[in-house]
BAFI-3210 file (N, C-alpha, C; in Angstrom, 3 decimals, decimal comma, padded with zeros to 6 digits):
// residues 252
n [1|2|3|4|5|6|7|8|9|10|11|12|13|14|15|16|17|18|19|20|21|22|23|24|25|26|27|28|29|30|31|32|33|34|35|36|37|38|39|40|41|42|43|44|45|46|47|48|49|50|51|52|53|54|55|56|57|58|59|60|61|62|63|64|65|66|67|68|69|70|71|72|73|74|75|76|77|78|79|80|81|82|83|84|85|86|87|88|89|90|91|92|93|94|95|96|97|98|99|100|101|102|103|104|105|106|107|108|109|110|111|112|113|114|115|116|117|118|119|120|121|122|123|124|125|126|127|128|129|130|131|132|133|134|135|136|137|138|139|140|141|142|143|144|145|146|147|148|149|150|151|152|153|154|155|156|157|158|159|160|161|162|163|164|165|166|167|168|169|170|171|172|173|174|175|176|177|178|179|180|181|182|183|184|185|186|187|188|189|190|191|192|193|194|195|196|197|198|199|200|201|202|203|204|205|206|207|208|209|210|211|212|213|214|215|216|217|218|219|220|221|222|223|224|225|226|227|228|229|230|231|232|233|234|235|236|237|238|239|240|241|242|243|244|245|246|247|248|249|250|251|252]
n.u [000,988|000,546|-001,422|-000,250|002,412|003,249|003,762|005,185|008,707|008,678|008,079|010,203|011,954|011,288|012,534|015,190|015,131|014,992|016,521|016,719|015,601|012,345|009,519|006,050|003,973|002,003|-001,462|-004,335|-007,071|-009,767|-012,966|-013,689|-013,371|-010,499|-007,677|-004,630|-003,068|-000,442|-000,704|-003,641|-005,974|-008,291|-006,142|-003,394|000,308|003,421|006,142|009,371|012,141|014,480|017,194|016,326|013,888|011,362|010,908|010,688|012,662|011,945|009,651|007,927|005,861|004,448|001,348|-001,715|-005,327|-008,092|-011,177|-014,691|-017,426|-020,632|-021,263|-019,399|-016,098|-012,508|-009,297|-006,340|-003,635|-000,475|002,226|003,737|005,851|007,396|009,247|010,892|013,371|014,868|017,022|017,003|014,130|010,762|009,078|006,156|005,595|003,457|001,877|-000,364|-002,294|-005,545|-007,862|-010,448|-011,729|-013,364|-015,184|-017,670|-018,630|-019,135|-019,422|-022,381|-023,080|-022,375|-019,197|-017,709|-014,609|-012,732|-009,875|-007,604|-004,116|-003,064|-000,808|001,281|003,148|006,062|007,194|008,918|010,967|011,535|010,078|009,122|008,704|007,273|004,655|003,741|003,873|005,278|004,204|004,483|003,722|003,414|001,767|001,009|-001,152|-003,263|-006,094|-007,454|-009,970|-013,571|-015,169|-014,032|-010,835|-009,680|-007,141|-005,268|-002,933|-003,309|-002,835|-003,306|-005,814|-005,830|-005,923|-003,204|-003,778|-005,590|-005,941|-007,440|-011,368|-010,091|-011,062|-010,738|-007,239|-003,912|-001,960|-000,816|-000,154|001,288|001,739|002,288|001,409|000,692|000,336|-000,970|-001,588|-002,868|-001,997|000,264|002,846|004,300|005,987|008,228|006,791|004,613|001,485|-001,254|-002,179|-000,317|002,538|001,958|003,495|002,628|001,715|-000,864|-000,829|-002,445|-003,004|-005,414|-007,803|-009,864|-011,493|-014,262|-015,900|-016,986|-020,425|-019,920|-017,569|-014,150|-012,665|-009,452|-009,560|-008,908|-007,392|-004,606|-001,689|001,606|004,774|007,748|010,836|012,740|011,056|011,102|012,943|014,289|014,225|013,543|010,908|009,621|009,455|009,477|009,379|008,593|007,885|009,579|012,402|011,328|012,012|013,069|011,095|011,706|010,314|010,045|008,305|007,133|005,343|002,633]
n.v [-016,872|-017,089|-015,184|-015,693|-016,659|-014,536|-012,524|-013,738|-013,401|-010,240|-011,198|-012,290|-010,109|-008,087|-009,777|-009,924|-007,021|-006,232|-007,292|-009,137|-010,821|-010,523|-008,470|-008,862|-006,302|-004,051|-004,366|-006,349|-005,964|-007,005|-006,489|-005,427|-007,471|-008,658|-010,168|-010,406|-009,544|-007,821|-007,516|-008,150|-008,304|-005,556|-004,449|-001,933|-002,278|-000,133|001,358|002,510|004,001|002,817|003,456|005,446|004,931|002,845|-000,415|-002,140|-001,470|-002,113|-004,131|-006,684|-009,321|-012,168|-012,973|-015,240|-016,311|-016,892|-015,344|-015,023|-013,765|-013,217|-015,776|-016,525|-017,517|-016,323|-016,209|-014,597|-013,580|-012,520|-009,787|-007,387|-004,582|-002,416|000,589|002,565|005,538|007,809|008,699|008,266|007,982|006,822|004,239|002,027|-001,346|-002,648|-005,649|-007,481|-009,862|-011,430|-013,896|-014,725|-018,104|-019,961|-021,696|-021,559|-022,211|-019,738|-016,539|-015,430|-012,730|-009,388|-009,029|-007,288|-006,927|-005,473|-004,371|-003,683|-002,451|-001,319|000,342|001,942|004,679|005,619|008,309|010,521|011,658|014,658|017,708|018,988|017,828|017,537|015,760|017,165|017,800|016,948|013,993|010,925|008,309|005,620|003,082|000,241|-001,534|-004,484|-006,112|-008,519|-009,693|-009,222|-006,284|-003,551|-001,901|-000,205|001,812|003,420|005,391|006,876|008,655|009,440|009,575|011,362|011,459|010,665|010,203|008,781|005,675|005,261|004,402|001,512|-000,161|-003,638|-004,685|-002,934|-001,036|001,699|003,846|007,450|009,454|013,018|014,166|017,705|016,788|018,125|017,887|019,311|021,704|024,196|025,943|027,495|029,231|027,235|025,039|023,045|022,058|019,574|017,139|017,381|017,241|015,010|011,999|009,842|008,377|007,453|005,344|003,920|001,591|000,983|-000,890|-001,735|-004,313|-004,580|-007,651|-008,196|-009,949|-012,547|-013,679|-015,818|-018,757|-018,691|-015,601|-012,725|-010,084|-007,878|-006,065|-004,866|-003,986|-003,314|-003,591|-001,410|000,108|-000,838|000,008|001,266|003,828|007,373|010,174|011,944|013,568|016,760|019,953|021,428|023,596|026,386|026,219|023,935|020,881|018,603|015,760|013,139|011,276|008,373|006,656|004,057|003,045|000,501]
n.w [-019,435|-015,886|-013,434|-010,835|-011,618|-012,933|-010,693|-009,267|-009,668|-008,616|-006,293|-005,705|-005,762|-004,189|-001,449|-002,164|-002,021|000,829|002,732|004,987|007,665|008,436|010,067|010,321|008,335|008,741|008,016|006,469|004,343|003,753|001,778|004,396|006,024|008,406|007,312|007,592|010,257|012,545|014,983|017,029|014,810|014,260|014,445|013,435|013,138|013,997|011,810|012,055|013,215|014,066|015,606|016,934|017,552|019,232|018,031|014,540|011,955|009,320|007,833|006,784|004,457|002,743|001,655|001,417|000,685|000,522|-000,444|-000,289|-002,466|-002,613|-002,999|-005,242|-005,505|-004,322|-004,961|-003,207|-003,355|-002,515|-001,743|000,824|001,863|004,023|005,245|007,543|007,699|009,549|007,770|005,412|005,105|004,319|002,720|001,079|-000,295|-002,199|-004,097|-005,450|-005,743|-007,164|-008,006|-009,288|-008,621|-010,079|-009,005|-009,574|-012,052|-014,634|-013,204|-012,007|-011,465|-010,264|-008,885|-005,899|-005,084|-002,058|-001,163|001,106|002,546|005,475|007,004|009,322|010,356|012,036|013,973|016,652|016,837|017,370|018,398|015,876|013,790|010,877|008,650|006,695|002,830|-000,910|-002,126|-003,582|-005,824|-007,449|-009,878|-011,320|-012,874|-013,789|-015,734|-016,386|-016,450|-017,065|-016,068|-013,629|-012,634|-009,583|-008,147|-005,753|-002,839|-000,160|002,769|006,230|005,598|003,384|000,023|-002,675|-005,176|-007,547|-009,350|-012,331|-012,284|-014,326|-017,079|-018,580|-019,172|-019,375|-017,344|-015,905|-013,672|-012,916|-010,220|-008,190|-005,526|-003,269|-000,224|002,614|006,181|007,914|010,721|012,861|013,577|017,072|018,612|018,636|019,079|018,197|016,544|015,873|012,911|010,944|012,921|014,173|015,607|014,486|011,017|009,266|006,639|004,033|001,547|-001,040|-002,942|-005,069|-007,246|-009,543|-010,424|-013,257|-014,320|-015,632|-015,410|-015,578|-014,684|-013,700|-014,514|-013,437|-011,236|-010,977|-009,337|-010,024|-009,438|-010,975|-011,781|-011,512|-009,858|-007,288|-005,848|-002,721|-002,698|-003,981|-005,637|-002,580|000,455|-000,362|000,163|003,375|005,997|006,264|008,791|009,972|010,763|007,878|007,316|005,895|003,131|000,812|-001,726|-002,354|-004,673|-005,219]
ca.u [001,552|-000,908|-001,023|000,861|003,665|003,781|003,628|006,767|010,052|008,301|008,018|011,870|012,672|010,838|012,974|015,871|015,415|014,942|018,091|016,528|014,033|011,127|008,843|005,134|003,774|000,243|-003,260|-004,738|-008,415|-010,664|-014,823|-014,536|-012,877|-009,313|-006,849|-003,342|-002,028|000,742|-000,809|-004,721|-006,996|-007,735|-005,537|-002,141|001,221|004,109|007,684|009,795|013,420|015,178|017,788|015,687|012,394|011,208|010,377|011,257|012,798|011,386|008,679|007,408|005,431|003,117|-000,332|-002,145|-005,992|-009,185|-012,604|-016,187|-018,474|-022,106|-020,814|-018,230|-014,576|-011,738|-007,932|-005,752|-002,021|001,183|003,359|004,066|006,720|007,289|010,680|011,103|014,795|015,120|017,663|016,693|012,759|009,781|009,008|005,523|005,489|001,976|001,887|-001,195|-003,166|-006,797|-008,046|-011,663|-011,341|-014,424|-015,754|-019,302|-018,383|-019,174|-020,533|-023,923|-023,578|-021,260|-018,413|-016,769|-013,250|-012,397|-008,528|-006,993|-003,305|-003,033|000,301|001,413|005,104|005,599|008,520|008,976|012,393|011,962|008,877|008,722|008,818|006,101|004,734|003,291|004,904|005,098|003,894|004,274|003,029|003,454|000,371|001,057|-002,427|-003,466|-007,104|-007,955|-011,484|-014,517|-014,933|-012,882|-010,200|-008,514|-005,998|-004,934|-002,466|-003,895|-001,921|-004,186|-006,658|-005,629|-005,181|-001,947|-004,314|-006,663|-005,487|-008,851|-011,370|-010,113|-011,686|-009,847|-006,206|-002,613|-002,036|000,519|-000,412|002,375|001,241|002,591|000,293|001,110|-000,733|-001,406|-002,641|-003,137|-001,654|000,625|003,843|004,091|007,572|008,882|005,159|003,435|000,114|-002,398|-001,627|000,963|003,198|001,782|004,059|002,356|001,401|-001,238|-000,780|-002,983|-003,242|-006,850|-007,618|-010,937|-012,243|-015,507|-015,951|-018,397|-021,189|-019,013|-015,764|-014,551|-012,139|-008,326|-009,059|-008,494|-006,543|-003,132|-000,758|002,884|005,765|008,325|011,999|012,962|009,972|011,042|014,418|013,585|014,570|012,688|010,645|009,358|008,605|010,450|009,273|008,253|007,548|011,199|012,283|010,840|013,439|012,146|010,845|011,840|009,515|009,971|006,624|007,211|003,409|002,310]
ca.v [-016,828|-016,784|-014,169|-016,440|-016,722|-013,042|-012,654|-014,898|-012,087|-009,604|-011,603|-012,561|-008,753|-007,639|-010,522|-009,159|-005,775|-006,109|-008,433|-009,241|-011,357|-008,756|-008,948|-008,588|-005,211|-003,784|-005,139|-006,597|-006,612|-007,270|-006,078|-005,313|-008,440|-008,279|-011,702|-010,362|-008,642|-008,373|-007,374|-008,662|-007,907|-005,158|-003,254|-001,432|-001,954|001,054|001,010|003,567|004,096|001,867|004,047|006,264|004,949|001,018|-001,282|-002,336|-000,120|-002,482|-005,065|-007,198|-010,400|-012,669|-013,761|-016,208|-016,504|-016,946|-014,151|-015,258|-012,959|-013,697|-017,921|-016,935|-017,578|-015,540|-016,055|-013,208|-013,892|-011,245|-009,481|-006,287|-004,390|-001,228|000,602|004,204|005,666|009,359|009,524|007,652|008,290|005,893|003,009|000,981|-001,021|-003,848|-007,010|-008,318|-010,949|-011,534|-014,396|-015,699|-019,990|-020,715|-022,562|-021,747|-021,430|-018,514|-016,152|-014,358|-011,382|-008,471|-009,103|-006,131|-007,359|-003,867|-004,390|-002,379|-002,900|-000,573|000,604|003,217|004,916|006,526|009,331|011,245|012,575|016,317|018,088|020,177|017,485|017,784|015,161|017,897|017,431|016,074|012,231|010,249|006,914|004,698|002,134|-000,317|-002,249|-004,976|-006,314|-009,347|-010,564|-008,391|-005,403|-002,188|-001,426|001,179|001,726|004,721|005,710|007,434|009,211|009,781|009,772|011,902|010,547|011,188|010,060|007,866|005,030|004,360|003,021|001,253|-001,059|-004,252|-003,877|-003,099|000,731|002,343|005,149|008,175|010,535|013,343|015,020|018,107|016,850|018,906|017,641|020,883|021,897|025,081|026,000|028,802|029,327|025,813|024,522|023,009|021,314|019,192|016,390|017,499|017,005|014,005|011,321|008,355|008,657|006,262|005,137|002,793|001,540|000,627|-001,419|-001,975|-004,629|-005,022|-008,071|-008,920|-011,022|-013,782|-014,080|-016,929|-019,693|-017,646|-014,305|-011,907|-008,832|-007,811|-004,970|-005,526|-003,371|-003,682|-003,674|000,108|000,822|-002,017|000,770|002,067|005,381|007,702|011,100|012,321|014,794|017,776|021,260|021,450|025,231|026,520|026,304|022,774|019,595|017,435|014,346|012,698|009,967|007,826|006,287|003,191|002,482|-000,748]
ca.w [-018,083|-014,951|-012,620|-010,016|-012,144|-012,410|-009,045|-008,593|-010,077|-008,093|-004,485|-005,326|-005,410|-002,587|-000,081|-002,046|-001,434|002,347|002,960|006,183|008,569|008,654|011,354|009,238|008,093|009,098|008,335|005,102|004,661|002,335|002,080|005,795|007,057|008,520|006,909|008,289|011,234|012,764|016,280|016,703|013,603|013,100|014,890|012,909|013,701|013,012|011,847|012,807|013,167|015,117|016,132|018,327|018,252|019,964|016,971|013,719|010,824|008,121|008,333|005,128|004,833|001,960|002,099|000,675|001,150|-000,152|000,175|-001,064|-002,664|-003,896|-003,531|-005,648|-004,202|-005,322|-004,396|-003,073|-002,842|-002,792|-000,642|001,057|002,775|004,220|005,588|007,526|008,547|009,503|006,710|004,112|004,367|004,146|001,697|000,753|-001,495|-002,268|-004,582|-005,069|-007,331|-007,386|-008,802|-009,517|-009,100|-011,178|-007,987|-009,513|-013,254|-015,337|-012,267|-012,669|-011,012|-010,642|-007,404|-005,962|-003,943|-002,112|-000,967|001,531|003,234|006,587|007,430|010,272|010,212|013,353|014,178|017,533|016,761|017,555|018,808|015,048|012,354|009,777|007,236|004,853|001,425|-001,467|-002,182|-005,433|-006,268|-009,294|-009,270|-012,308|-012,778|-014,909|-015,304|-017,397|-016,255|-017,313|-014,932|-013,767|-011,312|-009,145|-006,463|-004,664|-001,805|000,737|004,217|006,838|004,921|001,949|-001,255|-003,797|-006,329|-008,049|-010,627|-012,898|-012,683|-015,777|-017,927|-018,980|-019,736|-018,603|-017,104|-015,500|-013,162|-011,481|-009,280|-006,943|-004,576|-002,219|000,786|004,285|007,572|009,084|011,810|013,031|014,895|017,594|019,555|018,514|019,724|017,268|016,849|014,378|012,251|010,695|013,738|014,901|015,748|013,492|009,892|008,658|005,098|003,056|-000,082|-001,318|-004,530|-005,500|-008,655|-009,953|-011,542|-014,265|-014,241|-016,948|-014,892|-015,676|-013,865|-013,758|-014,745|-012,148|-011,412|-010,350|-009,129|-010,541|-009,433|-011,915|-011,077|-011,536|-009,037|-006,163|-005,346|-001,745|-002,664|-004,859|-004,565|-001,103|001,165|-000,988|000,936|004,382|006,435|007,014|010,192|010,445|010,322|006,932|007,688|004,369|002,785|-000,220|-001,455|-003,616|-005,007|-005,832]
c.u [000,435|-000,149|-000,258|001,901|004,333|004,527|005,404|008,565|009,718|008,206|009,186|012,610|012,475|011,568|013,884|016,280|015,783|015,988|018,205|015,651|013,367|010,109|007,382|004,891|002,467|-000,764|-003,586|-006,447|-009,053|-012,427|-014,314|-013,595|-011,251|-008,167|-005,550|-003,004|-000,989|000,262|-002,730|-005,662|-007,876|-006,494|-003,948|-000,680|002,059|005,186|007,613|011,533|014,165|016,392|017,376|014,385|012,224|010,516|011,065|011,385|012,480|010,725|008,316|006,850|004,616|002,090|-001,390|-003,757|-007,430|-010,439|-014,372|-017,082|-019,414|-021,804|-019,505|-016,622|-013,505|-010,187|-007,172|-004,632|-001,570|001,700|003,353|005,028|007,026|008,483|010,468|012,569|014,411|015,671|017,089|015,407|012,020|009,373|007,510|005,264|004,249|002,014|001,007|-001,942|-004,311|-007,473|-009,778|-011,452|-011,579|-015,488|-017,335|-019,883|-018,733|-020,119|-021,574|-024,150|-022,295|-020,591|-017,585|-015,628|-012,992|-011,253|-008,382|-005,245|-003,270|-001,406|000,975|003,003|005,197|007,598|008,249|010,225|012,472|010,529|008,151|008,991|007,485|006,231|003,984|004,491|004,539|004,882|003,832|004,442|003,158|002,859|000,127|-000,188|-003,020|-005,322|-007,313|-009,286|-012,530|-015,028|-014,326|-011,990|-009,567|-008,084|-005,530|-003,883|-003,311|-003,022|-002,898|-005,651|-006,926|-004,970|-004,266|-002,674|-004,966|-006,343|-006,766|-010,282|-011,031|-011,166|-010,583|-008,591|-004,480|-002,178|-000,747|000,252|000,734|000,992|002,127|001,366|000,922|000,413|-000,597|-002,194|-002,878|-001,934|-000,515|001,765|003,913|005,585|007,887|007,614|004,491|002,413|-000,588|-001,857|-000,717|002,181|003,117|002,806|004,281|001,753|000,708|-001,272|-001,624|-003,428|-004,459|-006,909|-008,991|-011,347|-013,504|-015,656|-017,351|-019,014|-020,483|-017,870|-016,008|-013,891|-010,610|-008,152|-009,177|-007,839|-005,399|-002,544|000,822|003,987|006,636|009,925|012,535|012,106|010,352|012,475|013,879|013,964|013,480|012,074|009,738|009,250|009,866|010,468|008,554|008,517|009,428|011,079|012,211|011,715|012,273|012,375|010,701|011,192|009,914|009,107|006,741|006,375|003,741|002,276]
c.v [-016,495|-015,746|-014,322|-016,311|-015,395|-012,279|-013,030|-013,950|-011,222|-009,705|-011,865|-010,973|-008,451|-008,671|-009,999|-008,153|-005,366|-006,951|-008,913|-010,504|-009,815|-009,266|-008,158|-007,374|-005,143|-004,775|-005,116|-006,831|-006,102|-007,467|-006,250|-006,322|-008,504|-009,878|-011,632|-009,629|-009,047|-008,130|-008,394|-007,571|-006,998|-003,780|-003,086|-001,335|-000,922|000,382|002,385|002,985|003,380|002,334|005,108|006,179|003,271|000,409|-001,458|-001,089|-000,877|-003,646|-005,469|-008,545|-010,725|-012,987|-014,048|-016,726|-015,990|-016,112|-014,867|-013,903|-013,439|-015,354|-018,032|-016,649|-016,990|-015,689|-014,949|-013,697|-012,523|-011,545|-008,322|-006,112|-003,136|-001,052|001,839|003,915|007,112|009,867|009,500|007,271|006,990|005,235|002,017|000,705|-002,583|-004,549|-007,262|-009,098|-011,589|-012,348|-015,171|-017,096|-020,519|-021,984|-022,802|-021,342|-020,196|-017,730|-015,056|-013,344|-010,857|-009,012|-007,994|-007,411|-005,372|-004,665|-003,986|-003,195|-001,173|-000,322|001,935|003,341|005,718|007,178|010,250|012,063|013,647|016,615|019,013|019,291|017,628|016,899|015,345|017,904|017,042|014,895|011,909|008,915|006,611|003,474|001,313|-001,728|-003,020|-005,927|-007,281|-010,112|-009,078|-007,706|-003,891|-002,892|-000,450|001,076|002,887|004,208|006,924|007,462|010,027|010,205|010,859|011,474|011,332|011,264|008,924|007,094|004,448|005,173|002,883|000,083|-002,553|-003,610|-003,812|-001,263|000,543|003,832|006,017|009,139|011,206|014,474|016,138|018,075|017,440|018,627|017,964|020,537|023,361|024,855|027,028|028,632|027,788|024,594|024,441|021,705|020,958|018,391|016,052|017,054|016,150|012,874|010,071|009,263|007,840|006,236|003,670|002,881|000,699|000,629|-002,300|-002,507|-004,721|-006,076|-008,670|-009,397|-011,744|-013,934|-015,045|-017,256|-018,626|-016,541|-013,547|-010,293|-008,420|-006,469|-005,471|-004,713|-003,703|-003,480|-002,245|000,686|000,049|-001,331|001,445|003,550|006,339|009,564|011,296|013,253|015,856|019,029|021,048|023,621|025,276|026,708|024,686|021,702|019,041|016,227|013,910|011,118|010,056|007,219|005,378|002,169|001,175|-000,515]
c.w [-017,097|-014,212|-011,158|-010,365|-012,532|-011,514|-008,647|-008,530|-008,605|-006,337|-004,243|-004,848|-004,081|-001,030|-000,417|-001,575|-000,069|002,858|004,418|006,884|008,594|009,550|010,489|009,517|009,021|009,130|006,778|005,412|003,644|002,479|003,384|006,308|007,255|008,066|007,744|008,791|012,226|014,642|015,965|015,965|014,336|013,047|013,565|013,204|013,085|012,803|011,705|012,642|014,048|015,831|017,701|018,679|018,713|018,144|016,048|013,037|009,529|008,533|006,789|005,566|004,021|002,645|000,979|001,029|000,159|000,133|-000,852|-001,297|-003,494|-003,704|-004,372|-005,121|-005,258|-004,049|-004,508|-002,793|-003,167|-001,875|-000,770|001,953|002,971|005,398|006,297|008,012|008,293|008,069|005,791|003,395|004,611|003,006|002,038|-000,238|-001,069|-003,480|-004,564|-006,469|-006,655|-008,607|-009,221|-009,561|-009,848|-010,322|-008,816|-011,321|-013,508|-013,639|-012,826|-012,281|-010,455|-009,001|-007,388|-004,432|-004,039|-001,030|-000,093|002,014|003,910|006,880|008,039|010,274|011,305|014,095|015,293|017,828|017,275|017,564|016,791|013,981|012,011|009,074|005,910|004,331|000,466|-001,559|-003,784|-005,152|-007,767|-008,578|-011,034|-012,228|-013,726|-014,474|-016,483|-017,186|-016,617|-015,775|-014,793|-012,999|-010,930|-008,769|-006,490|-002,796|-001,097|002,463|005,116|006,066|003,583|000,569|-002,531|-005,221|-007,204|-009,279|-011,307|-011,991|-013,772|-015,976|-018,012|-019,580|-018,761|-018,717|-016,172|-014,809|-012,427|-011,415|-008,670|-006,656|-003,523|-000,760|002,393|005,348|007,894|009,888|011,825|014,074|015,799|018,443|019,482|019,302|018,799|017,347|015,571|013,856|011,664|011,352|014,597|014,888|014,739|012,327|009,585|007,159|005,245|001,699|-000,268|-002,857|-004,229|-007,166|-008,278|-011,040|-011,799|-014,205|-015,367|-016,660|-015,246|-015,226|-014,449|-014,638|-013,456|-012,465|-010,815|-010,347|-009,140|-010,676|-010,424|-011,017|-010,562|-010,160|-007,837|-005,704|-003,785|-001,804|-003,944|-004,461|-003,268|-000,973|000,418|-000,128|002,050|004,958|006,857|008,473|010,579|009,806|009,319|007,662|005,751|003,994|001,482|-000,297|-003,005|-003,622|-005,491|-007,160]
res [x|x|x|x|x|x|x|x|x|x|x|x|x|x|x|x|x|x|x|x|x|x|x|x|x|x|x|x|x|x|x|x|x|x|x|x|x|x|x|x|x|x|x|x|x|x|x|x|x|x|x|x|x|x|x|x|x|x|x|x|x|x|x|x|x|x|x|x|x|x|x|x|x|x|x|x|x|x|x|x|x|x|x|x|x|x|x|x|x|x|x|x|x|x|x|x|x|x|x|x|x|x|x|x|x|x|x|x|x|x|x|x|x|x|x|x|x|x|x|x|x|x|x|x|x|x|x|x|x|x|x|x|x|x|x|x|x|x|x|x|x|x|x|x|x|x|x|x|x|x|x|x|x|x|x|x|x|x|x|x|x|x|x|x|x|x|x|x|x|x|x|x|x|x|x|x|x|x|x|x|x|x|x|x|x|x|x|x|x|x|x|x|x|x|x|x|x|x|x|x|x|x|x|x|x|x|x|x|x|x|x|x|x|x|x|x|x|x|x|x|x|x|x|x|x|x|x|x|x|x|x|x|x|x|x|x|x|x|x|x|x|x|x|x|x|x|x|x|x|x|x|x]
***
């Protein structure tokens, strides 16, 4: 089975799940260069609650596109999609397949593809929410061309946790992380990251492949069905006093 055809269950769930038109997610980019946004490259768009904030409350969208490294060309297809609601918490989830063509047969020297997808969640509900908490990720990773790979979530720049590098192979990474932005409250006055309005999340997936790739091996991230539920765990403890801002965090 190729890693297209993988691919295929997995892009049916994800339109399932969202039972919607979705208006596209964030920003995809790959070594440096930006392929898909939903505003102009390389800027970030948010989702947010649609009840009390302007924008969408779920956004999703494939992509299909080719990156050169060294001469050699490597295809990137998936899909991502990403959800917030006050009640019911925050949701990303990433799809992706990485394929060497063979444009230049066997290649002679090592190619790094470094991944990212960008995605901002953005809540102004109440002057005292917080998005310290818990975070957990499940990051199911398969690698069949000579090489490693990793992938990691990361929220403002703090990461839940590090899948690999592996080696060739088929892995399965959880994680939960208790991560802290700083920040402080004083008479219902609070300040610092924590209480900032937007949240940036990205997920970053980095191969290295081999000098001996050869024509469709590649690498892939492959939610499974159990993992494609928008519900899950989230932000568990927050400072009393302070309304939870409840996230669900369903890893690639």
């Amino acid at each position: 089975m190729s890693f297209k055809q993988l691919l295929t269950p997995c892009s049916l769930l994800l339109g399932f799940m969202l039972c919607a038109p979705l208006a596209k997610p964030g920003t995809v980019i790959v070594n440096g260069v930006c392929y898909v946004s939903v505003l102009t490259c390389p800027d970030v768009d948010s989702v947010s609650d649609p009840s009390y904030d302007p924008g969408p409350g779920s956004v999703g969208s494939s992509f299909n596109f080719d990156v050169t490294v060294n001469g050699d060309i490597y295809n990137v297809v998936g899909a991502y999609s990403a959800s917030y609601s006050g009640n019911t918490g925050s949701s990303m989830t990433v799809n992706d397949v990485i394929t060497y063509t063979g444009n230049n047969g066997a290649t002679a020297q090592a190619d790094t593809v470094t991944f990212d997808v960008y995605q901002d969640f953005f809540d102004d509900s109440c002057p005292t929410c917080s998005w310290a908490g818990t975070y957990t990720e499940n990051i199911p990773l398969i690698l069949t061309a000579p090489g490693t790979i990793y992938g990691q979530y990361l929220y403002d720049g703090l990461t839940v946790g590090a899948a690999g590098p592996y080696g060739p192979g088929t892995y399965n990474y959880s994680n939960s992380a208790d991560l802290d932005f700083g920040g402080s409250c004083v008479s219902n006055t609070c300040t610092g990251s924590d209480y900032n309005a937007t949240l940036s999340a990205d997920y970053n997936q980095v191969i290295t492949f081999s000098a001996g790739t050869t024509a469709g091996e590649g690498a892939t991230t492959t939610p499974e069905p159990a993992m494609a539920i928008p519900c899950g765990l989230g932000l568990l403890l927050v400072m009393y006093g302070v309304r939870r801002r409840t996230h669900s965090r369903i890893a690639a």
